[in-house]
C-alpha positions in Angstrom: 149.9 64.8 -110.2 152.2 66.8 -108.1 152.3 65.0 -105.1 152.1 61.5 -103.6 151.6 60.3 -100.2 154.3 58.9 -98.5 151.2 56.7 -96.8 151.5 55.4 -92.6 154.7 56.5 -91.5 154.4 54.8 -88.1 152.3 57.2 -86.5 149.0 56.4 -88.3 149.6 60.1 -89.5 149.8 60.2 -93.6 151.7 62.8 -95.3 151.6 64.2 -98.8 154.8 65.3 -100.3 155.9 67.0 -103.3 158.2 65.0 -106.0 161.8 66.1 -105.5 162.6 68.9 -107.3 159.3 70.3 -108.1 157.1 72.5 -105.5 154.0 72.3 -104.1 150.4 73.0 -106.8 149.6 75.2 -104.6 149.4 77.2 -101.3 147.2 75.6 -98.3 146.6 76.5 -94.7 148.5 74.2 -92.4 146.8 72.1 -89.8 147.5 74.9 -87.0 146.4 78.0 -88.9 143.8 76.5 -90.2 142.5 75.5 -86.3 142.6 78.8 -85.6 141.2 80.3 -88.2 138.0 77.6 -87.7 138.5 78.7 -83.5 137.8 82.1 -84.6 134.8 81.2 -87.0 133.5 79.2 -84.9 133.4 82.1 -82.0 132.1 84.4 -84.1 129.1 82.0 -85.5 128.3 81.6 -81.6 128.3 85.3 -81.5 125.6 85.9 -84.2 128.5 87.2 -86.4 129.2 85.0 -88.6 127.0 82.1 -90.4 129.0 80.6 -93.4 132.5 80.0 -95.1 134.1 79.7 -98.1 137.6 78.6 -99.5 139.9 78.9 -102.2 143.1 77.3 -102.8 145.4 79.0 -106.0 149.2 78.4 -107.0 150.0 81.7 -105.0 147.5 81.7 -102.2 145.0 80.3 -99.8 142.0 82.2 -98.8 139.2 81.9 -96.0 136.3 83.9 -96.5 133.6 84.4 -94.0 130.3 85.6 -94.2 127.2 86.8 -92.3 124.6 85.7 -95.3 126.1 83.7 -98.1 124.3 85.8 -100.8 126.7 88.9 -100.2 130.2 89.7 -99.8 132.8 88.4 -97.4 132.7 90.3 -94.2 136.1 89.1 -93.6 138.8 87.3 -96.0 142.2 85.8 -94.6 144.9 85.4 -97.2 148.1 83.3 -96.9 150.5 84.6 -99.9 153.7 83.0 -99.0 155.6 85.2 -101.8 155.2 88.3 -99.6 157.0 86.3 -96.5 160.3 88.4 -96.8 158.4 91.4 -97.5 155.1 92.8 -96.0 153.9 89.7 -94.4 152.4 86.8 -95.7 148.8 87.6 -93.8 146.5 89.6 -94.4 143.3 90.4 -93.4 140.8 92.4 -95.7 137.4 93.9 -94.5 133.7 93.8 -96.5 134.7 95.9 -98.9 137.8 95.2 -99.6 140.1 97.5 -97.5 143.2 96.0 -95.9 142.8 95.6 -92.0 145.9 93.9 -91.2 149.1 92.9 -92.8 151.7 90.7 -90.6 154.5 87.6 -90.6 152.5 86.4 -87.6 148.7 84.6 -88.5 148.0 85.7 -84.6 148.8 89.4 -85.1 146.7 89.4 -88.3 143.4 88.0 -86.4 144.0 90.3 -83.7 141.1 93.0 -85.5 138.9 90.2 -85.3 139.5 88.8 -82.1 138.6 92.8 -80.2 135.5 93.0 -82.6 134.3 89.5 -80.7 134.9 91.1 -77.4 132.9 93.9 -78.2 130.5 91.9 -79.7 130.4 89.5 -76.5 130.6 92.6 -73.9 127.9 94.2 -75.8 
């Protein structure tokens, strides 16, 4: 196992960390992307746009996928690749079939796409 939790440490908040010299299994969303991410889903399911989610967690990235049905392809997919950080951006943010939408350092800047296709949606 690569990491162990450090258990309560006084704030009834537990934290996982990785042995010393070895780095994390794998990439994850923190706590605030990931609220976001769920603030935007959650949006876009009240919207009609959306209706299910998936996943995935590798040693290079982390992915959110969401769909309209869950029988066909994403209709949007958020990736986190932390080895692009000092490039092109760690975020990106890929459309139904595949096509990149937006590349950024910034998770907010990435959404952005998403967040004008819920106004129209909303105005609409």
């Amino acid at each position: 196992m690569a990491a162990g939790s450090a258990g309560n440490n006084g704030s009834g908040v537990d934290r996982i960390i990785a042995f010393p010299g070895r780095a994390a299994a794998q990439v994850a969303f923190d706590r605030d992307e990931l609220q976001r991410i769920l603030n935007l889903y959650g949006r876009m399911v009240s919207a009609g746009e959306w209706r299910d989610y998936a996943m995935d967690f590798t040693r290079d990235t982390a992915v959110f996928c969401a769909f309209r049905r869950a029988a066909e392809r994403p209709q949007a997919r958020i990736e986190k690749r932390p080895s692009l950080r000092n490039k092109q951006g760690m975020w990106t943010l890929f459309g139904e079939h595949g096509q990149v939408l937006k590349r950024g350092h910034e998770l907010a800047g990435v959404l952005a796409p998403m967040e004008r296709r819920l106004m129209k949606t909303v105005d609409g």
